[in-house]
C-alpha positions as YAML, in Angstrom:
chain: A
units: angstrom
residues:
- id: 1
  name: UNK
  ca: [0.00, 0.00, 0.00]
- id: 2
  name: UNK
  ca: [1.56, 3.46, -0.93]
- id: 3
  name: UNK
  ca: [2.41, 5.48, 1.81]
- id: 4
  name: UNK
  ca: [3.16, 9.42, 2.20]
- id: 5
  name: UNK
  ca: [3.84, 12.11, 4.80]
- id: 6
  name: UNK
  ca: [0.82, 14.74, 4.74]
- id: 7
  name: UNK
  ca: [1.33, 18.14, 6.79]
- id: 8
  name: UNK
  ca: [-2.52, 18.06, 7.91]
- id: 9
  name: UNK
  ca: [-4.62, 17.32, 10.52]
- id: 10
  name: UNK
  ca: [-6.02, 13.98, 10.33]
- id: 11
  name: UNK
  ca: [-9.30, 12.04, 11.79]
- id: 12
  name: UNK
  ca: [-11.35, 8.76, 11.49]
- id: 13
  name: UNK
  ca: [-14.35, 9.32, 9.65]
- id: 14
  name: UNK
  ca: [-13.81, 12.81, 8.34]
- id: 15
  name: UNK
  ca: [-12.64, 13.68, 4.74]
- id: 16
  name: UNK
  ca: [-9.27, 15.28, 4.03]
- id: 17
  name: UNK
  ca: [-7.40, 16.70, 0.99]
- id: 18
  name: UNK
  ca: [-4.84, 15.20, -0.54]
- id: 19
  name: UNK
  ca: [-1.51, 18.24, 0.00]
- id: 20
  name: UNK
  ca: [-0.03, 19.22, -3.26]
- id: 21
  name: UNK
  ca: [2.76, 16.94, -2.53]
- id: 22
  name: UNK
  ca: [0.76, 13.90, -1.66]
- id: 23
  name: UNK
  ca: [-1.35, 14.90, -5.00]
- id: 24
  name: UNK
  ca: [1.79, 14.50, -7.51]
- id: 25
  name: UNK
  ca: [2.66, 11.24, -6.01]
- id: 26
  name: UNK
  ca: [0.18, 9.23, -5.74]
- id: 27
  name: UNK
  ca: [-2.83, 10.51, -7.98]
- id: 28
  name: UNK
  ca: [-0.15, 11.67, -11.14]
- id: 29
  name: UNK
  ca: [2.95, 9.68, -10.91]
- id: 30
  name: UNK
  ca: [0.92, 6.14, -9.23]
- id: 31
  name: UNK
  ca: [-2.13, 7.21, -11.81]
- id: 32
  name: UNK
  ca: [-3.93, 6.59, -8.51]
- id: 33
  name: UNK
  ca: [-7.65, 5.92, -8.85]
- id: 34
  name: UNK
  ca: [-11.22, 6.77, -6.88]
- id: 35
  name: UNK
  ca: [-11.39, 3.75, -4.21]
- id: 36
  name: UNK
  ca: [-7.87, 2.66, -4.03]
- id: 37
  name: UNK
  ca: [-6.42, 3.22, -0.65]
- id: 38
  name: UNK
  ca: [-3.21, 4.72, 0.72]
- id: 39
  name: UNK
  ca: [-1.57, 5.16, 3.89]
- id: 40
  name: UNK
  ca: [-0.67, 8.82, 5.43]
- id: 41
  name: UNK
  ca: [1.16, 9.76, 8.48]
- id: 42
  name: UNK
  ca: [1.14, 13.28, 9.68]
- id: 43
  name: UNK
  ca: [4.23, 13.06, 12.35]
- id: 44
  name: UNK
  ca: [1.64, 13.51, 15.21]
- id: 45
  name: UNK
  ca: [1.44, 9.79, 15.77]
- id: 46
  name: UNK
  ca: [0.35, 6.92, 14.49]
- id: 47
  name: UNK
  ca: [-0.37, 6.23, 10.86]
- id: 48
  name: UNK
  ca: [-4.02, 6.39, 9.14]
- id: 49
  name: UNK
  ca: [-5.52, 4.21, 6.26]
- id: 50
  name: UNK
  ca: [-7.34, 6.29, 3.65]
- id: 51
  name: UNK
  ca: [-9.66, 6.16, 1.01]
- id: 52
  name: UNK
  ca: [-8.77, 7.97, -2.17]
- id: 53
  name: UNK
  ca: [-12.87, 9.43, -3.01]
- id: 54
  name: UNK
  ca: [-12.99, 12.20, -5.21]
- id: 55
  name: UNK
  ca: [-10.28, 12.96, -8.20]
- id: 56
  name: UNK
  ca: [-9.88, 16.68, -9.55]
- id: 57
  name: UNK
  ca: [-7.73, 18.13, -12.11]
- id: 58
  name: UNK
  ca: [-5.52, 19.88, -9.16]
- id: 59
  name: UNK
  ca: [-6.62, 17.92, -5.95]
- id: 60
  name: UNK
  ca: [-8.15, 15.08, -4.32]
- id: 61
  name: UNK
  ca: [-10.19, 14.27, -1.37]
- id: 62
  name: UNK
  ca: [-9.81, 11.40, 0.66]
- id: 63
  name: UNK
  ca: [-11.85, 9.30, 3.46]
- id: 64
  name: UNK
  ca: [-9.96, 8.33, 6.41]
- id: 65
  name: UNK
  ca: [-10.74, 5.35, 7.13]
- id: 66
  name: UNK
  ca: [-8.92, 3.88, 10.40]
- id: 67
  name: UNK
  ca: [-6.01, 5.00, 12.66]
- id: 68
  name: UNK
  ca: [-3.24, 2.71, 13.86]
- id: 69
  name: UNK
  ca: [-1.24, 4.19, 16.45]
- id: 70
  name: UNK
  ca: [2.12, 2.08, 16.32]
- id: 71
  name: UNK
  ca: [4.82, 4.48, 15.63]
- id: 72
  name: UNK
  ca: [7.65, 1.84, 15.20]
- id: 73
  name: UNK
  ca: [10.15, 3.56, 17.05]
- id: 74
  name: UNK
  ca: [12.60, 1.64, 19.01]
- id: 75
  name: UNK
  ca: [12.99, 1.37, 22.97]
- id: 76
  name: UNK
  ca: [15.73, 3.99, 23.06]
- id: 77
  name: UNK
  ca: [15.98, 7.34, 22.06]
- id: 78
  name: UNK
  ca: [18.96, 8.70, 20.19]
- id: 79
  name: UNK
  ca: [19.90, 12.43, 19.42]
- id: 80
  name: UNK
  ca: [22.66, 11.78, 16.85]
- id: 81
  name: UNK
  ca: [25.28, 14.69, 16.41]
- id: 82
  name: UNK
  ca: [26.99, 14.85, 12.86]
- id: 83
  name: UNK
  ca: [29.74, 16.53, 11.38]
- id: 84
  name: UNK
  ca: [27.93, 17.39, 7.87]
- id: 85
  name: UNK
  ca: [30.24, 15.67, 4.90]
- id: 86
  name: UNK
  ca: [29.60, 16.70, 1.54]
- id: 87
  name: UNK
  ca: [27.31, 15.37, -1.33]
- id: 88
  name: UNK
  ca: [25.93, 11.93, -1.04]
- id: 89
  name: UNK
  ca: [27.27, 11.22, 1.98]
- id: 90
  name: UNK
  ca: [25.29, 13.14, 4.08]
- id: 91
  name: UNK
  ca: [22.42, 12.45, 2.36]
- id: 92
  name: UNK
  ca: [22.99, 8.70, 2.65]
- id: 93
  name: UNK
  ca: [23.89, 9.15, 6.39]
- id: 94
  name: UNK
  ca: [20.48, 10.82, 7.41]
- id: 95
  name: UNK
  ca: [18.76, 8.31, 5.18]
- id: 96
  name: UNK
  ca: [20.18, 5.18, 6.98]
- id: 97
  name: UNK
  ca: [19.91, 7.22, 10.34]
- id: 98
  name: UNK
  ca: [15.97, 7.75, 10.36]
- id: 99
  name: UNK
  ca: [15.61, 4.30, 9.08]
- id: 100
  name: UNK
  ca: [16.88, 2.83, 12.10]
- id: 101
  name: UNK
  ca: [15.21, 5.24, 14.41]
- id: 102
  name: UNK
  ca: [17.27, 8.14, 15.38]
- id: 103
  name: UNK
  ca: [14.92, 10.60, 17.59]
- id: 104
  name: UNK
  ca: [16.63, 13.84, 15.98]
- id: 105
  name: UNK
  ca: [19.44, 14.96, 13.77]
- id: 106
  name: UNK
  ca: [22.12, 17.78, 15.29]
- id: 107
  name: UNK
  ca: [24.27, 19.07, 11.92]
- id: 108
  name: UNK
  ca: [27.90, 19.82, 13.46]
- id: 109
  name: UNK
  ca: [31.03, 21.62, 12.21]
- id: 110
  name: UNK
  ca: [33.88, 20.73, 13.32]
- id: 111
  name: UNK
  ca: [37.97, 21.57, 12.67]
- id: 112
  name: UNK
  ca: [37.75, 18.67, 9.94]
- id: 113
  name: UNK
  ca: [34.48, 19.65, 8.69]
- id: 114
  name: UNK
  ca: [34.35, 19.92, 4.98]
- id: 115
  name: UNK
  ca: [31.18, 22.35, 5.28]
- id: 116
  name: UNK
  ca: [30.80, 25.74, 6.05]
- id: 117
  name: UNK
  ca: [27.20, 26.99, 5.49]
- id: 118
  name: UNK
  ca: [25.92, 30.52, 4.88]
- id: 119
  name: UNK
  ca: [22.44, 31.52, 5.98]
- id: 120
  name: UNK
  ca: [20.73, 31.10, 2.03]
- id: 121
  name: UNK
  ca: [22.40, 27.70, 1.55]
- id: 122
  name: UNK
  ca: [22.09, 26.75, 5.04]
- id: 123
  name: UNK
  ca: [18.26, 26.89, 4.86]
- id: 124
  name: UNK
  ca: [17.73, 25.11, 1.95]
- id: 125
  name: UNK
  ca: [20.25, 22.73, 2.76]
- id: 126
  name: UNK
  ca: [18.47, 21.66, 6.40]
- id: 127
  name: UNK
  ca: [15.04, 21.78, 3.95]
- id: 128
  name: UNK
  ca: [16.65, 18.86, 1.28]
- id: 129
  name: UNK
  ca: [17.58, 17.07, 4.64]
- id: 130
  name: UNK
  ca: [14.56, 17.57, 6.16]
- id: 131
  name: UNK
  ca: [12.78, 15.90, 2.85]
- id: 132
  name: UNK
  ca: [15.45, 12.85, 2.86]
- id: 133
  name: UNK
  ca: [14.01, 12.14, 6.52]
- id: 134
  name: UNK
  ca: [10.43, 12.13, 5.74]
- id: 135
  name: UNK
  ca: [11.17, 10.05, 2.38]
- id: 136
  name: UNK
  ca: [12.89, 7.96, 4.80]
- id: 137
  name: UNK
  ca: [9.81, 7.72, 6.97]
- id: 138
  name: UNK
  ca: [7.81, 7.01, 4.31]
- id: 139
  name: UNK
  ca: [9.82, 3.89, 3.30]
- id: 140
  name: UNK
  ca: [10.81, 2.82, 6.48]
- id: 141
  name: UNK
  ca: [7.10, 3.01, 8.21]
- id: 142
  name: UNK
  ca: [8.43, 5.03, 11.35]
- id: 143
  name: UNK
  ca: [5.49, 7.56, 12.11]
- id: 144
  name: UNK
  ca: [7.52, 10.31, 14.42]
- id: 145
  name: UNK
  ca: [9.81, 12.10, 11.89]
- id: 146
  name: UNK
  ca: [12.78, 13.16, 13.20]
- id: 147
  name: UNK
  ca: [13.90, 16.72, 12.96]
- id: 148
  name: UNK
  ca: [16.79, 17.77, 11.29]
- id: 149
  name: UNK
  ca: [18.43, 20.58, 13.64]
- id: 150
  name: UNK
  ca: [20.05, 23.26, 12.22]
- id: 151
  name: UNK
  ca: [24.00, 23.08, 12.69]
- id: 152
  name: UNK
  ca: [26.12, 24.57, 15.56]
- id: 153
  name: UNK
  ca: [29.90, 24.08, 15.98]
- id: 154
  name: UNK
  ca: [30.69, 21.10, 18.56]
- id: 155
  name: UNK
  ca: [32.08, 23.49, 21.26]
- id: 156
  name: UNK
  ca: [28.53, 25.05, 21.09]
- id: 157
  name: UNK
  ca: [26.78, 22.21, 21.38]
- id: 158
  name: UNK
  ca: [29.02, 19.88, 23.59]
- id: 159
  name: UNK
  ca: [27.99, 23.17, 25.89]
- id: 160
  name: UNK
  ca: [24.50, 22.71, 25.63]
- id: 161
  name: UNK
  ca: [22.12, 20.09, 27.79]
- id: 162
  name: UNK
  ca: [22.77, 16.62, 26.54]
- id: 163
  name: UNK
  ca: [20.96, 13.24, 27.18]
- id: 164
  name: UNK
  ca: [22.38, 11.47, 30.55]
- id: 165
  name: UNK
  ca: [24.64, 8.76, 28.31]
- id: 166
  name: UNK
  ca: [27.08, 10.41, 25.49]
- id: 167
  name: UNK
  ca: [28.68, 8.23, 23.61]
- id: 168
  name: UNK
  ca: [31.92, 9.38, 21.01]
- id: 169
  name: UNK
  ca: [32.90, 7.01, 18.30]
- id: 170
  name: UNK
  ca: [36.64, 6.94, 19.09]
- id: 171
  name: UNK
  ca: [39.24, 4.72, 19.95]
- id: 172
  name: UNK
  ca: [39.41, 3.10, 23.54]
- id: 173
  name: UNK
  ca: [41.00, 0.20, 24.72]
- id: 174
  name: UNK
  ca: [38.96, -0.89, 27.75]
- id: 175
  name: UNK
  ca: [35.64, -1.21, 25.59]
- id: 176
  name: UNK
  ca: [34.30, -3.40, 28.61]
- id: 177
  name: UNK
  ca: [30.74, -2.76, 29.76]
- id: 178
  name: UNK
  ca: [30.20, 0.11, 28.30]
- id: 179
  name: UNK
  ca: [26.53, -0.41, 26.91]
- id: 180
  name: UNK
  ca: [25.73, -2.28, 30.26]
- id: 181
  name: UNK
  ca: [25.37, 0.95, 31.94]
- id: 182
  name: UNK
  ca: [23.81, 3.14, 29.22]
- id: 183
  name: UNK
  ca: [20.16, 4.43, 29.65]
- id: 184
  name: UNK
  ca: [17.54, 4.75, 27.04]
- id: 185
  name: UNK
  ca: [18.44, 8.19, 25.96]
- id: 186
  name: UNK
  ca: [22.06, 8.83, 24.40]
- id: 187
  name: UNK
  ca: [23.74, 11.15, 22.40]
- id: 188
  name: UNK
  ca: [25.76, 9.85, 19.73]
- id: 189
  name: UNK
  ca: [29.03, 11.90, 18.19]
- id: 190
  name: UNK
  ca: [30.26, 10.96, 15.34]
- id: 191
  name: UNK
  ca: [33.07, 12.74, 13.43]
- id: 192
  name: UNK
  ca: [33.83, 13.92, 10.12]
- id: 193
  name: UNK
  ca: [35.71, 12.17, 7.55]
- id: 194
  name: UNK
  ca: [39.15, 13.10, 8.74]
- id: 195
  name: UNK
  ca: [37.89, 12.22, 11.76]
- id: 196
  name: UNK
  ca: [37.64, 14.18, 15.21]
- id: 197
  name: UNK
  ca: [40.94, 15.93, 16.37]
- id: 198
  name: UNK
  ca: [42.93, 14.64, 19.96]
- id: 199
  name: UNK
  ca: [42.07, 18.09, 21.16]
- id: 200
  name: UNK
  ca: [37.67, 18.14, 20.52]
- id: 201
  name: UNK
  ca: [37.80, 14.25, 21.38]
- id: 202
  name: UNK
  ca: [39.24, 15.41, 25.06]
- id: 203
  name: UNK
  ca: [36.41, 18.31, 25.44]
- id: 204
  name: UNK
  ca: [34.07, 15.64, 24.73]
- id: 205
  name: UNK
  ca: [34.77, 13.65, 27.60]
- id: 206
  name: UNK
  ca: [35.36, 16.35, 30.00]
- id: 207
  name: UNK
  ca: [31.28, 17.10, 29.32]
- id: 208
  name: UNK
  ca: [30.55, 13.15, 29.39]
- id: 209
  name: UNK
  ca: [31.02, 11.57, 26.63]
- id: 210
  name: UNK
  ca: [32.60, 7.93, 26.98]
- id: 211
  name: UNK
  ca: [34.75, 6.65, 23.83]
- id: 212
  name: UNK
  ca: [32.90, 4.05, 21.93]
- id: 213
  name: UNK
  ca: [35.04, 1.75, 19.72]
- id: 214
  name: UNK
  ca: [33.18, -0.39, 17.64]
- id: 215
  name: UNK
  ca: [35.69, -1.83, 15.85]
- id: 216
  name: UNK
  ca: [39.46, -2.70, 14.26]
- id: 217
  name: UNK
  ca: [38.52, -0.90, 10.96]
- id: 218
  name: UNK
  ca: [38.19, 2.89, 9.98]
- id: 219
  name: UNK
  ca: [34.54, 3.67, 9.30]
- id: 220
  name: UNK
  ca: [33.76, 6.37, 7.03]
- id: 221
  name: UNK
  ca: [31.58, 8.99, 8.20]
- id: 222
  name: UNK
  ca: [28.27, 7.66, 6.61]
- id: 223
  name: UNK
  ca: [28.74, 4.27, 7.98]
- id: 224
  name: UNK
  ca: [29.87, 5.19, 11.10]
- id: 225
  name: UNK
  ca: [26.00, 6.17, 12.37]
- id: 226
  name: UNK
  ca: [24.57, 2.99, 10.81]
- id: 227
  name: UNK
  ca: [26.97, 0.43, 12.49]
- id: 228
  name: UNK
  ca: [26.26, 2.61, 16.08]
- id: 229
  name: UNK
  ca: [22.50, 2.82, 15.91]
- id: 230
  name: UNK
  ca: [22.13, -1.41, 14.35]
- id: 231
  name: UNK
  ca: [24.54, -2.06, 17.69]
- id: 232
  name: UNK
  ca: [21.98, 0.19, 20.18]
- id: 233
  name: UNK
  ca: [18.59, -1.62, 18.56]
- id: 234
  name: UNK
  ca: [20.41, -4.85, 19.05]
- id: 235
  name: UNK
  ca: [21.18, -4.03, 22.77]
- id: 236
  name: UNK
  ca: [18.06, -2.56, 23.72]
...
């Protein structure tokens, strides 16, 4: 069953047009049709099952039909700070992230940061993002979209309030325990691709933040939040 994000207000019984957005895909690229059904998610919990009713030249109405209020999110919570990368990588980074159920997305610069964003670019940057995470949604059937927050440097927001377990991808050689004592809301720091310096590692854990080595090899920076968050819906 096709299923889209919809910025409205949604309730059983009632009828509801179809967004623009919603519109194009399903009722001009899917060539949808009067009775087929759909499913829409609004971000306010829970999905709903629809009923596609009347069919205009610009817009559609729908009948919602039922509500199912499973929003597929795991049993922790994870506010995932990232050192933007360029091109695809970021892109593919966020993507991966929201389908395996980050809570919200902090951009970061950093010394090795390959980004430096001006307001215009910034905006519309945070906006493409902000689409790959819904898309993700959308895909993945998570209900809760998670919000892509616009970037601060690290010393800014290693300075800010942070979940009670922080967890750096860096080396460490006593890797015992460490997820044995973690609680069900973390923050996750992950580097850039040349990788944090010596210097913002060590302000990291002065504010918290245990070293979390999760393995022999070097991950790239678009990996590196995958391999993290599979580990943490493993262990919780």
């Amino acid at each position: 069953m096709p299923r889209f994000f919809i910025e409205a207000d949604l309730t059983v019984d009632t009828v509801t047009e179809l967004t623009e957005t919603v519109f194009h895909h399903w009722v001009k690229v899917l060539r949808a049709k009067v009775g087929e059904t759909a499913t829409l998610f609004n971000g306010q919990g829970g999905d709903f099952q629809v009923e596609l009713t009347e069919v205009n030249k610009k817009t559609a109405l729908v009948n919602v039909l039922s509500h199912n209020p499973d929003n597929r999110t795991p049993a922790f919570k994870t506010l995932l700070g990232q050192v933007m990368s360029k091109g695809d990588r970021m892109d593919y980074a966020i993507q991966k992230a929201v389908e395996l159920g980050v809570s919200e997305i902090q951009l970061l610069t950093s010394e090795r940061c390959e980004m430096r964003l001006k307001y215009d670019r910034d905006q519309k940057k945070i906006e493409h993002w902000q689409g790959i995470a819904i898309a993700a949604c959308e895909q993945c059937g998570m209900n809760i979209v998670p919000k892509i927050l616009a970037p601060l440097s690290l010393q800014d927001w290693l300075a800010s309030a942070l979940p009670e377990t922080k967890l750096v991808l860096a080396p460490n050689k006593d890797q015992a325990n460490i997820l044995d004592n973690a609680t069900a809301d973390i923050a996750l720091l992950i580097g850039p691709e040349g990788g944090l310096s010596e210097s913002e590692i060590l302000a990291a854990n002065q504010v918290g933040f245990i070293n979390w080595c999760i393995g022999a090899r070097v991950l790239r920076t678009e990996t590196a939040p995958i391999v993290a968050l599979s580990i943490l819906n493993f262990h919780f």
